[in-house]
DRENTOR-450552 format. One record per atom (N, C-alpha, C, O): residue in three letters; atom name; x, y, z. Coordinates in steps of 0.1 Angstrom, whole numbers, plus 2048, in hexadecimal, padded with zeros to 3 digits. Example, Ala and Ser with C-alpha at 12.3 -4.5 7.8 and 13.67 -1.06 7.14 Angstrom:
2
code, site, px, py, pz
ALA, N, 884, 7C7, 84E;
ALA, CA, 87B, 7D3, 84E;
ALA, C, 884, 7DF, 84E;
ALA, O, 88E, 7DF, 855;
SER, N, 880, 7EA, 847;
SER, CA, 889, 7F5, 847;
SER, C, 881, 800, 84F;
SER, O, 886, 80B, 850;
END
This chain:
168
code, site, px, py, pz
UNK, N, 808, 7F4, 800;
UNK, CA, 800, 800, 800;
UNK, C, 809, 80C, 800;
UNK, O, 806, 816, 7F8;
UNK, N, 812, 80D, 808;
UNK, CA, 81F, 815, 806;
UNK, C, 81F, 81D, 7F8;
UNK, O, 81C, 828, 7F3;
UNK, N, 825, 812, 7F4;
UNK, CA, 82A, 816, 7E6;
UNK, C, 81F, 81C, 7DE;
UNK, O, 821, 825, 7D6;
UNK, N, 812, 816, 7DF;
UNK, CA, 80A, 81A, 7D8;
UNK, C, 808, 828, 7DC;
UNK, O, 805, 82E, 7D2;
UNK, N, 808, 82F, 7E5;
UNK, CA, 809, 83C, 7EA;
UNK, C, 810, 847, 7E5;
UNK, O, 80C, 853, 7E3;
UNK, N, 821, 841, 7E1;
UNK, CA, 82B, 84B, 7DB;
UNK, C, 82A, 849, 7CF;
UNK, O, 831, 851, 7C7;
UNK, N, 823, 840, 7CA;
UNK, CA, 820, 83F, 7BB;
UNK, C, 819, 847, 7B6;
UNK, O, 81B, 84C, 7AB;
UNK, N, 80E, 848, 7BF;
UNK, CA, 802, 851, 7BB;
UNK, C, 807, 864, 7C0;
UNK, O, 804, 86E, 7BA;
UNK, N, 80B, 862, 7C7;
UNK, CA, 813, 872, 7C8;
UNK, C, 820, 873, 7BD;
UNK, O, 825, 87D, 7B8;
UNK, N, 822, 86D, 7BD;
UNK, CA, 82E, 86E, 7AF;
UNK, C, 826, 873, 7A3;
UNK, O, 829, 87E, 79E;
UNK, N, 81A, 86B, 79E;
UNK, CA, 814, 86D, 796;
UNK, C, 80F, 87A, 798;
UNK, O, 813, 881, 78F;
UNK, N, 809, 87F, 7A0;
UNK, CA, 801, 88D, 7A2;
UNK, C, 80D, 897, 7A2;
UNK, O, 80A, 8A2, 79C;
UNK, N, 81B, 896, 7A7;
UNK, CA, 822, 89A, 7A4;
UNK, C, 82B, 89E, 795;
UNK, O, 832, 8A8, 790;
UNK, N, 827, 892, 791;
UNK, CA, 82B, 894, 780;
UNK, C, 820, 89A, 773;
UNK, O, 823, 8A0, 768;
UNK, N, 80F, 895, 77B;
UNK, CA, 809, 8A0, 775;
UNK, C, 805, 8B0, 775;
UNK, O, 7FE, 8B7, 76F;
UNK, N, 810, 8B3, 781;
UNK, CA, 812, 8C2, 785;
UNK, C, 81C, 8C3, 781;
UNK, O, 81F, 8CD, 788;
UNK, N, 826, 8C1, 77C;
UNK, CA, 831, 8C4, 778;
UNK, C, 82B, 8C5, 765;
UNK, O, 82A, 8D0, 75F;
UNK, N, 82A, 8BD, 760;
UNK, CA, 820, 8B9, 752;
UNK, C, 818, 8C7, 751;
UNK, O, 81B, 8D0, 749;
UNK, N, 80E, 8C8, 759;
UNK, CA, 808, 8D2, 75D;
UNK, C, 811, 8E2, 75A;
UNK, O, 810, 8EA, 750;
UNK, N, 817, 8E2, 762;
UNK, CA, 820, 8F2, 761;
UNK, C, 827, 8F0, 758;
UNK, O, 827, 8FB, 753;
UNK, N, 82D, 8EA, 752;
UNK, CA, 836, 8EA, 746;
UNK, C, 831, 8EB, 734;
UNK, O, 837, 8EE, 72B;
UNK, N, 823, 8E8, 735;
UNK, CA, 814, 8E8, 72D;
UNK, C, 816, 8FA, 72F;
UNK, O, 81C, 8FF, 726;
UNK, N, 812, 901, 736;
UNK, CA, 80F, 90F, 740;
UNK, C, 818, 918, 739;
UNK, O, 814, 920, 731;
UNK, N, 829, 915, 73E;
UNK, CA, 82F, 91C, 73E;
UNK, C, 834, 916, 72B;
UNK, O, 83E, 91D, 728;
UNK, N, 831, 90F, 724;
UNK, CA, 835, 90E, 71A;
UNK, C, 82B, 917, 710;
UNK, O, 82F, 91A, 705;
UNK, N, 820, 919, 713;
UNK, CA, 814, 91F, 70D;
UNK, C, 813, 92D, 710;
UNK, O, 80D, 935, 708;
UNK, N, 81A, 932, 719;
UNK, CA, 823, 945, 71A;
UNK, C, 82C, 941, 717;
UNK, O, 82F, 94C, 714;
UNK, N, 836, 93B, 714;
UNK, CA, 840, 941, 70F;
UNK, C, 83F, 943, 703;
UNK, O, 847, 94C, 6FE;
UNK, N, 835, 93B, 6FA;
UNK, CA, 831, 93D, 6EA;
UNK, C, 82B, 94B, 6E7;
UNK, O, 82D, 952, 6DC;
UNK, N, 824, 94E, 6F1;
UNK, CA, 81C, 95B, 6ED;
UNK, C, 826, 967, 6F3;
UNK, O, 827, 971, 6ED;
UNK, N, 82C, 966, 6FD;
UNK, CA, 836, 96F, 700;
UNK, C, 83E, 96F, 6F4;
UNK, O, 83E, 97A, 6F1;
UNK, N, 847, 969, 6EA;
UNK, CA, 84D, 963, 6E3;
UNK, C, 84B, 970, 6D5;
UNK, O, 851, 979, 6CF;
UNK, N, 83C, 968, 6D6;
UNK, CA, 837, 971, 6C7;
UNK, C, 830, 980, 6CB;
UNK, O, 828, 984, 6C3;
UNK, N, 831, 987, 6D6;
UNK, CA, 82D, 993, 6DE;
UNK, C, 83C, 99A, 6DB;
UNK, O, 83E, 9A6, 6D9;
UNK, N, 844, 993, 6DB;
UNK, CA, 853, 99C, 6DB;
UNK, C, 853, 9A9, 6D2;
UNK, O, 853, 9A8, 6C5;
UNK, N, 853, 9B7, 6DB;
UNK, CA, 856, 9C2, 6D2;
UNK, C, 860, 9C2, 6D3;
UNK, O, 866, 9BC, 6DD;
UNK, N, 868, 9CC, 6C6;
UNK, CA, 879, 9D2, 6C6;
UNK, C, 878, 9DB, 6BE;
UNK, O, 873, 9D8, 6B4;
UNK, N, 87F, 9EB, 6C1;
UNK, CA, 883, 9EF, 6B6;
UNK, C, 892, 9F2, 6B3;
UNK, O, 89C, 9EE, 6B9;
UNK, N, 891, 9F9, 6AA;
UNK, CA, 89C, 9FD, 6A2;
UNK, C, 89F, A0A, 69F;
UNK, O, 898, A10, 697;
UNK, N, 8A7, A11, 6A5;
UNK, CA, 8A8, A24, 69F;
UNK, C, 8B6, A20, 69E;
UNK, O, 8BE, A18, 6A3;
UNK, N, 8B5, A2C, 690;
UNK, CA, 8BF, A2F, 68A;
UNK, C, 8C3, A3C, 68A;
UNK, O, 8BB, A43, 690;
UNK, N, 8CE, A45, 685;
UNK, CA, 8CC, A52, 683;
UNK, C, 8D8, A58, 676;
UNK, O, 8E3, A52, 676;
UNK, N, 8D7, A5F, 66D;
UNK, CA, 8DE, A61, 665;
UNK, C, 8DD, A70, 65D;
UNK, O, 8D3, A73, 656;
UNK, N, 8E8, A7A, 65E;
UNK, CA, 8E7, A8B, 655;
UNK, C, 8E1, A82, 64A;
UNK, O, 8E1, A75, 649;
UNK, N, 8DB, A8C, 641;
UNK, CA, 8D8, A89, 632;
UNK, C, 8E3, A93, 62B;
UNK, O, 8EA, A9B, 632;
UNK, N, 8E4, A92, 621;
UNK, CA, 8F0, A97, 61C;
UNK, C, 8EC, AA4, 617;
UNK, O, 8E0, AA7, 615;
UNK, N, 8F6, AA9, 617;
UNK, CA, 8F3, AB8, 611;
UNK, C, 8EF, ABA, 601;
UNK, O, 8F2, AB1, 5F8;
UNK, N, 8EB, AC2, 5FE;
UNK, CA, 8E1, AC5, 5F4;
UNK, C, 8E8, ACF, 5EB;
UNK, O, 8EA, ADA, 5EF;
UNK, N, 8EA, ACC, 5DE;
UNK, CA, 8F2, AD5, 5D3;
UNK, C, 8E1, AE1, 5CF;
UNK, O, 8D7, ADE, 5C9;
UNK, N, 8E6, AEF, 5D5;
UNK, CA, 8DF, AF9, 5D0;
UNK, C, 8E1, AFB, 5C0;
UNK, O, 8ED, AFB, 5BC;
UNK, N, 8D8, AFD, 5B7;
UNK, CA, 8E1, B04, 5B0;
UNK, C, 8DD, B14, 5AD;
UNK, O, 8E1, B1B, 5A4;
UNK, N, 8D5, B18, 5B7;
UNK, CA, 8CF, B27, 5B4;
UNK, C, 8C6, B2C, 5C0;
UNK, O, 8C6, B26, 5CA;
UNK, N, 8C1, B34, 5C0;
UNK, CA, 8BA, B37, 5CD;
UNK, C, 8A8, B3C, 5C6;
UNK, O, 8A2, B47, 5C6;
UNK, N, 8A5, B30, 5C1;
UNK, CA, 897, B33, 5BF;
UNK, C, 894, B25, 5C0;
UNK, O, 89C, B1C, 5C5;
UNK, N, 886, B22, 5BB;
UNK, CA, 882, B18, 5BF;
UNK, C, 87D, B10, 5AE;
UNK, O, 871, B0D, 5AA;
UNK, N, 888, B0F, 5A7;
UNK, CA, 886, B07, 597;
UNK, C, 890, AFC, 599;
UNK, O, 88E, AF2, 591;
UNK, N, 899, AFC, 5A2;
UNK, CA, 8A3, AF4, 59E;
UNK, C, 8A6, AEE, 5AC;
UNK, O, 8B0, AF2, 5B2;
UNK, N, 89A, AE2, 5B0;
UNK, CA, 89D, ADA, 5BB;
UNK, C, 8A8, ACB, 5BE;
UNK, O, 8AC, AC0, 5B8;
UNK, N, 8AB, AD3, 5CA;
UNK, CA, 8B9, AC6, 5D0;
UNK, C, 8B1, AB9, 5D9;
UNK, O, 8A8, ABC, 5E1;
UNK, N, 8B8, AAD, 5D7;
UNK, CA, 8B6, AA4, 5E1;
UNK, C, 8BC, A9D, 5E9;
UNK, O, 8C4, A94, 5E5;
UNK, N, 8BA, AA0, 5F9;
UNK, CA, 8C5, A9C, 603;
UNK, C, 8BA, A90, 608;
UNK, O, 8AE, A90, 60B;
UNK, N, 8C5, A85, 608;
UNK, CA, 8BB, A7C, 615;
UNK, C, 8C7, A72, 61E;
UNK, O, 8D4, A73, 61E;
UNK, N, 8BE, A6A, 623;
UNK, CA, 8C5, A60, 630;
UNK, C, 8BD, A57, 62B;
UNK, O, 8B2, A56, 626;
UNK, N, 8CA, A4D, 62E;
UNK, CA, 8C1, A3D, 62F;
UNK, C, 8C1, A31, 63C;
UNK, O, 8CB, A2F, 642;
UNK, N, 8B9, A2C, 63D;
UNK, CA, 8B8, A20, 648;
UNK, C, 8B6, A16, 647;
UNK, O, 8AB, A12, 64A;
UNK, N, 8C0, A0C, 643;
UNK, CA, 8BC, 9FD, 645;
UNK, C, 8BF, 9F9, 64B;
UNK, O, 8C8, 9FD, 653;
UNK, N, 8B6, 9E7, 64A;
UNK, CA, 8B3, 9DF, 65A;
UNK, C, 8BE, 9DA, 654;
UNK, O, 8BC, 9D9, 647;
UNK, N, 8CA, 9D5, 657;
UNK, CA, 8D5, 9CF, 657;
UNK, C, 8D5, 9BF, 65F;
UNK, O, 8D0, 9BD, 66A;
UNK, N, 8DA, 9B7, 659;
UNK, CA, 8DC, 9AA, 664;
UNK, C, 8DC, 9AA, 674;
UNK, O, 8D6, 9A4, 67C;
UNK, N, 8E8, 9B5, 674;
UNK, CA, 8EC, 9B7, 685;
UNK, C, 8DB, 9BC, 690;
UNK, O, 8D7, 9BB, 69C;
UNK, N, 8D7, 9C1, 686;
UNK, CA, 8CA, 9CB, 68B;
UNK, C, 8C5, 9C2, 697;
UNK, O, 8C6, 9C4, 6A3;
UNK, N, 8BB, 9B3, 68D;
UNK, CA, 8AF, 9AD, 68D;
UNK, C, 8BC, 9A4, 69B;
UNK, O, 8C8, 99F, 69A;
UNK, N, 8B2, 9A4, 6A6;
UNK, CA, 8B6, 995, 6B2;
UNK, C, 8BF, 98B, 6AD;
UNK, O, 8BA, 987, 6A3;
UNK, N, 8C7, 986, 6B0;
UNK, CA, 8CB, 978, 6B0;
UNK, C, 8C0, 96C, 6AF;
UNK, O, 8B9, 96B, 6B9;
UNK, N, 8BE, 963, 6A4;
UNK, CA, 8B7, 95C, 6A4;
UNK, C, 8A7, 95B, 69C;
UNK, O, 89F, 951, 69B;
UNK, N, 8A6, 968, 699;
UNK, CA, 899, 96B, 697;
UNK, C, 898, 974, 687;
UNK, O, 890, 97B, 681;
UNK, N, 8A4, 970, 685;
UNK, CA, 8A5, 977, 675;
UNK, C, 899, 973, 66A;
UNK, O, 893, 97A, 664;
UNK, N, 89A, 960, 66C;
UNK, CA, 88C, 95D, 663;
UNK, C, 880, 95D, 663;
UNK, O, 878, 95B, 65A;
UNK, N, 87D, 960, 672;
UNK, CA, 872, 964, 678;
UNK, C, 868, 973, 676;
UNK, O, 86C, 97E, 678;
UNK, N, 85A, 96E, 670;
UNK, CA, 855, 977, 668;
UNK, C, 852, 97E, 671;
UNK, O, 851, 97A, 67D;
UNK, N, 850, 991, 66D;
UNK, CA, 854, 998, 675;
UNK, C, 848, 9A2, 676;
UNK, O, 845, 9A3, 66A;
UNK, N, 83C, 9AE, 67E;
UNK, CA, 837, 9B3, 678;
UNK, C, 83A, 9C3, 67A;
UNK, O, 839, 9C4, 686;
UNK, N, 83D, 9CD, 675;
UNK, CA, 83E, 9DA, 679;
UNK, C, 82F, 9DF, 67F;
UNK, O, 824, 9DC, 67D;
UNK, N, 836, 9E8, 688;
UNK, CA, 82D, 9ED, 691;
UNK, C, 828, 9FC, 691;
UNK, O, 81D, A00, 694;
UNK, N, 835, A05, 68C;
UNK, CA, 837, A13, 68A;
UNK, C, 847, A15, 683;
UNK, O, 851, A0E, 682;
UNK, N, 843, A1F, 680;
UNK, CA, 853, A24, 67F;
UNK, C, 852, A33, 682;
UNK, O, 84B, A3A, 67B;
UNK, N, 85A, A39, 68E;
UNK, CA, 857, A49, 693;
UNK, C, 864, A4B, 688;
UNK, O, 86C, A42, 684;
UNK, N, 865, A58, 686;
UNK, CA, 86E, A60, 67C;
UNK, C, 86F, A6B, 684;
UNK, O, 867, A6E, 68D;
UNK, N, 87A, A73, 681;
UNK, CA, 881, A7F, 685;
UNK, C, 887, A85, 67D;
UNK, O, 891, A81, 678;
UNK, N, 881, A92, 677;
UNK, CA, 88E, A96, 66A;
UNK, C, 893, AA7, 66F;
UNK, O, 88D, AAF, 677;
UNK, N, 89E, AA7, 667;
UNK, CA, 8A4, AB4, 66A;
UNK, C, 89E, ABA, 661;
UNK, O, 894, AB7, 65B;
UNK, N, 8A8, ACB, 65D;
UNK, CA, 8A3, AD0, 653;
UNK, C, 8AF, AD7, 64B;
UNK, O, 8BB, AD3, 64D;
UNK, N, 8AE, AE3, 640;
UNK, CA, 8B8, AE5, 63B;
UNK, C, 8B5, AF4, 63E;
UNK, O, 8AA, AFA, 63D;
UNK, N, 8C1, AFA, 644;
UNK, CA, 8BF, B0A, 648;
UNK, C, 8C1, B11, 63A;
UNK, O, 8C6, B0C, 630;
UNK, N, 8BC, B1F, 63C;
UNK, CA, 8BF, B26, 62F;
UNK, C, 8B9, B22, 620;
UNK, O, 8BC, B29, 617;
UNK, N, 8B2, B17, 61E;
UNK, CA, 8A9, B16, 617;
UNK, C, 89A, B17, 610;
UNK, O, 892, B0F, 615;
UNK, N, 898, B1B, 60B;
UNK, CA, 88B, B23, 604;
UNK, C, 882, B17, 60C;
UNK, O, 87F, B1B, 617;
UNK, N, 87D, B07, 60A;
UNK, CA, 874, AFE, 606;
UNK, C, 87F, AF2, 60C;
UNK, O, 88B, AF1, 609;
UNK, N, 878, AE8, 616;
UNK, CA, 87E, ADE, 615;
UNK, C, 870, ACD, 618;
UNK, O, 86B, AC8, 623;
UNK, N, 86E, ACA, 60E;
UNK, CA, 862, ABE, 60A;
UNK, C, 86C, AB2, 60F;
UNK, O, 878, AB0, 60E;
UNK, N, 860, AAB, 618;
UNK, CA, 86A, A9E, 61E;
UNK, C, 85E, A92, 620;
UNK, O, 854, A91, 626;
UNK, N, 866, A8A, 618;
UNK, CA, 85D, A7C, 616;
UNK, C, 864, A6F, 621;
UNK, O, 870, A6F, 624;
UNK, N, 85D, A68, 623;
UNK, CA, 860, A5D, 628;
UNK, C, 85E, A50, 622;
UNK, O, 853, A4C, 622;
UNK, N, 868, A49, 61D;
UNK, CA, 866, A3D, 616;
UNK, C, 869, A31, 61B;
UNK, O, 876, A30, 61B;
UNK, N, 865, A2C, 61D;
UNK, CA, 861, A1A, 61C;
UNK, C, 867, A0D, 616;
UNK, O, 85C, A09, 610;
UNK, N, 86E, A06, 614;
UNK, CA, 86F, 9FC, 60E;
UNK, C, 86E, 9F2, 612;
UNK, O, 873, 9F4, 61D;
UNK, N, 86C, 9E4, 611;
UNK, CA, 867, 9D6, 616;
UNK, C, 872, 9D4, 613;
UNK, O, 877, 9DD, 60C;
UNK, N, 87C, 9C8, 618;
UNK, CA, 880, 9BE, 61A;
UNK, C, 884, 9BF, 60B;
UNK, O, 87B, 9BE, 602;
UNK, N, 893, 9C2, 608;
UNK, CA, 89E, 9C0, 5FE;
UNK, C, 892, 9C5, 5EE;
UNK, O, 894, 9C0, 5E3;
UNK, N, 889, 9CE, 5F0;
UNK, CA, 881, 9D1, 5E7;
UNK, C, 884, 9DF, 5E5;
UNK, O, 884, 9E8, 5EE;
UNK, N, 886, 9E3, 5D4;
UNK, CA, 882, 9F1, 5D1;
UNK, C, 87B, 9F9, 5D0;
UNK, O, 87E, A04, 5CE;
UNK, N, 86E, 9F3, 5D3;
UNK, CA, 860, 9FA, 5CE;
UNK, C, 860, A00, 5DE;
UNK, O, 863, 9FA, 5E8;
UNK, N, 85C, A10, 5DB;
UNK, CA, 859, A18, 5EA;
UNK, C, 84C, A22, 5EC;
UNK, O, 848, A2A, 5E4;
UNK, N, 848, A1E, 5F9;
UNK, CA, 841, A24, 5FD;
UNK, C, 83F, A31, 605;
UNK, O, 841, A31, 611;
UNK, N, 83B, A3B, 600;
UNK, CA, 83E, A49, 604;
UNK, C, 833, A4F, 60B;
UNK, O, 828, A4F, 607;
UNK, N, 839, A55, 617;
UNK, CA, 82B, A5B, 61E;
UNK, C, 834, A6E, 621;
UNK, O, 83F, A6F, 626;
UNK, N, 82E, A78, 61D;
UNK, CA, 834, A81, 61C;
UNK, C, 834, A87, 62F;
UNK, O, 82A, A8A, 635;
UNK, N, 840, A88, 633;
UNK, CA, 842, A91, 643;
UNK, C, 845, A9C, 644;
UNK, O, 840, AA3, 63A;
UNK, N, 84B, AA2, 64C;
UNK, CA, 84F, AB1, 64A;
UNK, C, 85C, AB4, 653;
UNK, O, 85F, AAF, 65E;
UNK, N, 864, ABF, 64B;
UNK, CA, 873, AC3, 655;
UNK, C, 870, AC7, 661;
UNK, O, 866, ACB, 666;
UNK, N, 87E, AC5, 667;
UNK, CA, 87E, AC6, 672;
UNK, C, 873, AC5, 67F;
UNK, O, 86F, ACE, 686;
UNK, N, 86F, AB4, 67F;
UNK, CA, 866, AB8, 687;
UNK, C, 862, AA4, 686;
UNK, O, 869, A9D, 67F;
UNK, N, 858, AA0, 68D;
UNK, CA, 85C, A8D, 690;
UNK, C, 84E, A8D, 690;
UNK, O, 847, A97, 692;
UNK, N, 84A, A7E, 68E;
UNK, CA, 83E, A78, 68E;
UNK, C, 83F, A68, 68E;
UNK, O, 84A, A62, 68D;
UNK, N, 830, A61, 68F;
UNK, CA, 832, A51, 68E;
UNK, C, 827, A4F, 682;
UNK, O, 81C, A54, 681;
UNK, N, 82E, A45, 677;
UNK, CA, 829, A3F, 66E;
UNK, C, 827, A31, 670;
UNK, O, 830, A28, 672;
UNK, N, 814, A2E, 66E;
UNK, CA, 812, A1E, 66E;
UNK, C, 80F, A1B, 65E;
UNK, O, 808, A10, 65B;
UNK, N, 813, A22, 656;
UNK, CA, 808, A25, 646;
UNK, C, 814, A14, 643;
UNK, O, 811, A0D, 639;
UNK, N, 81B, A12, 649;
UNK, CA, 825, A06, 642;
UNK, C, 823, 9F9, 648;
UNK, O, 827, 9EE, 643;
UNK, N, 81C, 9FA, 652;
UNK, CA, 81B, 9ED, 65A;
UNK, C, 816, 9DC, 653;
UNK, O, 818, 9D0, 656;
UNK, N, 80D, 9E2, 649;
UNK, CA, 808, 9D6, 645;
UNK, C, 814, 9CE, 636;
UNK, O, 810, 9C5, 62F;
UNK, N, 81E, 9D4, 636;
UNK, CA, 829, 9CE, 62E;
UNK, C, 831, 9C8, 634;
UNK, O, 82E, 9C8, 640;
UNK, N, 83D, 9C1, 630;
UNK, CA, 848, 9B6, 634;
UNK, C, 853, 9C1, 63B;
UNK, O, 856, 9CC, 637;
UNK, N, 857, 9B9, 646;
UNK, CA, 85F, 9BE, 64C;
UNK, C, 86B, 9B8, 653;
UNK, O, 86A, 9AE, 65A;
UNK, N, 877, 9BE, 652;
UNK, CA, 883, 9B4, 656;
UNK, C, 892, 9B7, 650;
UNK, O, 894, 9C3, 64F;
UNK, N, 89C, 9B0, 64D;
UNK, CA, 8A9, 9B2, 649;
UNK, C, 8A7, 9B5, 639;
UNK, O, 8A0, 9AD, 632;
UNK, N, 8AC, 9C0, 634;
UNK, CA, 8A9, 9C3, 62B;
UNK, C, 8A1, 9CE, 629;
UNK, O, 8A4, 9D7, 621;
UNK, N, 895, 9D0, 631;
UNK, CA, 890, 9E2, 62F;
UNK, C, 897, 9E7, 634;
UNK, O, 8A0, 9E5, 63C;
UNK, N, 890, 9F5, 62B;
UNK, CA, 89A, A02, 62C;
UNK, C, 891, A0B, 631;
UNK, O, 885, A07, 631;
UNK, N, 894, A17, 636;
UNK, CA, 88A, A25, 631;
UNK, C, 897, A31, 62D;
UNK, O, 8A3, A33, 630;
UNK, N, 88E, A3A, 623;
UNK, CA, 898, A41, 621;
UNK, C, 88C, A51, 626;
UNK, O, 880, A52, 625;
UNK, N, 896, A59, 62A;
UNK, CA, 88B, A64, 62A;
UNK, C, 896, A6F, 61F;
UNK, O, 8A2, A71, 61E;
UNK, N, 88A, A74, 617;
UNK, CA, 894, A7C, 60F;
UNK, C, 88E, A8E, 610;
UNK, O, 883, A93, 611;
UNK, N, 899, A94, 60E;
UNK, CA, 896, AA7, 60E;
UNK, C, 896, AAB, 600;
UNK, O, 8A0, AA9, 5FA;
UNK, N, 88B, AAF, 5F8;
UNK, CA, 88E, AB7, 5EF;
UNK, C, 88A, AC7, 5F0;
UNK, O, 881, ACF, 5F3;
UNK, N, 89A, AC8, 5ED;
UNK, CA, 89A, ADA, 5F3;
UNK, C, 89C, AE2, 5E6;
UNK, O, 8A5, AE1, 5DE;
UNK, N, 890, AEB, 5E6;
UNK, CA, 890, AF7, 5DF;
UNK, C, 897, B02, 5E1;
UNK, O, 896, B07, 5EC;
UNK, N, 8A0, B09, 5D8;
UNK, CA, 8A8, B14, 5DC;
UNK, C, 8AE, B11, 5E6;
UNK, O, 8AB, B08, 5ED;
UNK, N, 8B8, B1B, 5E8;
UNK, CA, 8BD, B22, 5F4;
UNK, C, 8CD, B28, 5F1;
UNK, O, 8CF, B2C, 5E6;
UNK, N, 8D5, B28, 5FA;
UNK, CA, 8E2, B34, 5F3;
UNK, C, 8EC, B27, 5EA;
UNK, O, 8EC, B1C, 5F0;
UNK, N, 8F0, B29, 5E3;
UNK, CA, 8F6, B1F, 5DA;
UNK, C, 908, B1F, 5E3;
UNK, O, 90D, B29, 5E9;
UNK, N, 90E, B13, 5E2;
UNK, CA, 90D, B0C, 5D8;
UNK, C, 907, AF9, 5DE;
UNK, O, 905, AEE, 5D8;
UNK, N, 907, AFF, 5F0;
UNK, CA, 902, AF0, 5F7;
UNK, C, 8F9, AEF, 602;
UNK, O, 8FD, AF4, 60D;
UNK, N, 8EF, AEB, 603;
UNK, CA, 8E7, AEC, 610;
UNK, C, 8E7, AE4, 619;
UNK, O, 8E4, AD9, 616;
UNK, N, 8EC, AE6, 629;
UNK, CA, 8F2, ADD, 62C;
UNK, C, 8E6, AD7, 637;
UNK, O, 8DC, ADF, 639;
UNK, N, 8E7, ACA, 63D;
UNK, CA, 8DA, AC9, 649;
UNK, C, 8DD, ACD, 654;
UNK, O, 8E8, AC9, 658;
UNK, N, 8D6, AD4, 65B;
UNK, CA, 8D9, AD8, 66F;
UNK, C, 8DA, ACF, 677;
UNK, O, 8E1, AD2, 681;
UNK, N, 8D5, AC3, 676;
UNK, CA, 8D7, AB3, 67A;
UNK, C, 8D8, AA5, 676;
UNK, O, 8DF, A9F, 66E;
UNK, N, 8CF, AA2, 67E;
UNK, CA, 8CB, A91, 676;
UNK, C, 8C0, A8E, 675;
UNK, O, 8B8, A93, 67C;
UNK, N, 8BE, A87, 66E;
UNK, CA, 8AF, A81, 66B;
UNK, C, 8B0, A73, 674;
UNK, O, 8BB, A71, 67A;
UNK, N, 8A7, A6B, 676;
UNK, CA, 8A5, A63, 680;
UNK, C, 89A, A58, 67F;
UNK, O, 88E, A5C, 67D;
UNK, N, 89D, A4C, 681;
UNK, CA, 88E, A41, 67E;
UNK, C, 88B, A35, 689;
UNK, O, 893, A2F, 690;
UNK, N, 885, A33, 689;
UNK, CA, 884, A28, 696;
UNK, C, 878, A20, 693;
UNK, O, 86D, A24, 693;
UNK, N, 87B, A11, 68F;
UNK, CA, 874, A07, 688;
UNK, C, 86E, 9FE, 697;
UNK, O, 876, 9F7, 69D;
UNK, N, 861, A01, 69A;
UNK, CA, 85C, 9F4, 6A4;
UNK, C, 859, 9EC, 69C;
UNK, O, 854, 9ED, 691;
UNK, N, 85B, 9E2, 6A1;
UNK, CA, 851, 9D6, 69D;
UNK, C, 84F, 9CC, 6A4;
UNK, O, 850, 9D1, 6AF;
UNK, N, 84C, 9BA, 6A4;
UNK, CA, 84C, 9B1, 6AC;
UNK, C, 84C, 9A5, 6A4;
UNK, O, 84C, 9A7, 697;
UNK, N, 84C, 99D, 6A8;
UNK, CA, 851, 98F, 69F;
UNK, C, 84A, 985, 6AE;
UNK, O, 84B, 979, 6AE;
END
């Protein structure tokens, strides 16, 4: 009868062990796929060849950001990924008549871009991209096209700036 006793607490002991390991296997999955991270970057856009100080003969300065290998976690490179936002920051060009600033888009090692127009010197968050591919290989580029200003180069006052949420 003994034995029959530690047998049967063995067992109840092993279906609580079974039990929590069921538990804690079933959060770690959804914790897993909950994982946010992002990514900021920051980079001048280049200076801008004036060639006159009216507004016929526009220049284009920009910055670019890609998601690079090192970017994305250890491990989680093939792991499909979804964007969540991307906040932006852009500088501006002093001394210039006009300065138009787009923000572009590209999926994953793709040329085709998607442009949502922002404004100098000044930040915001874009979700207009969320429903595309995301991972090693996109980019965003934000670009200045500046109208006039004193010739012969328009230079930027800072940096422009991007910060990619997402989760996987």
């Amino acid at each position: 009868m003994k034995s029959l006793i530690v047998y049967s607490g063995g067992k109840r002991a092993s279906s609580y062990s079974l039990a929590l390991l069921a538990i804690l296997m079933i959060s770690t999955i959804g914790t897993a796929w909950a994982a946010e991270f992002s990514i900021t970057k920051a980079e001048a856009p280049g200076p801008v060849l004036v060639l006159s100080n009216s507004n016929t003969d526009p220049g284009v300065g920009f910055s670019k950001f890609s998601i690079l290998y090192p970017d994305i976690p250890a491990g989680t490179l093939n792991d499909p990924k979804q964007l969540l936002e991307i906040r932006w920051s852009t500088t501006y060009y002093p001394g210039t008549l006009n300065d138009e600033v787009r923000l572009c888009y590209y999926r994953p090692f793709s040329s085709q871009e998607n442009c949502e127009q922002i404004f100098p010197n000044s930040s915001g968050v874009l979700m207009g991209f969320n429903d595309q591919a995301f991972g090693h290989g996109s980019k965003v580029m934000i670009y200045h096209k500046v109208l006039g200003g004193t010739p012969p180069y328009a230079r930027p006052a800072g940096v422009d700036s991007v910060t990619f949420k997402y989760r996987y």
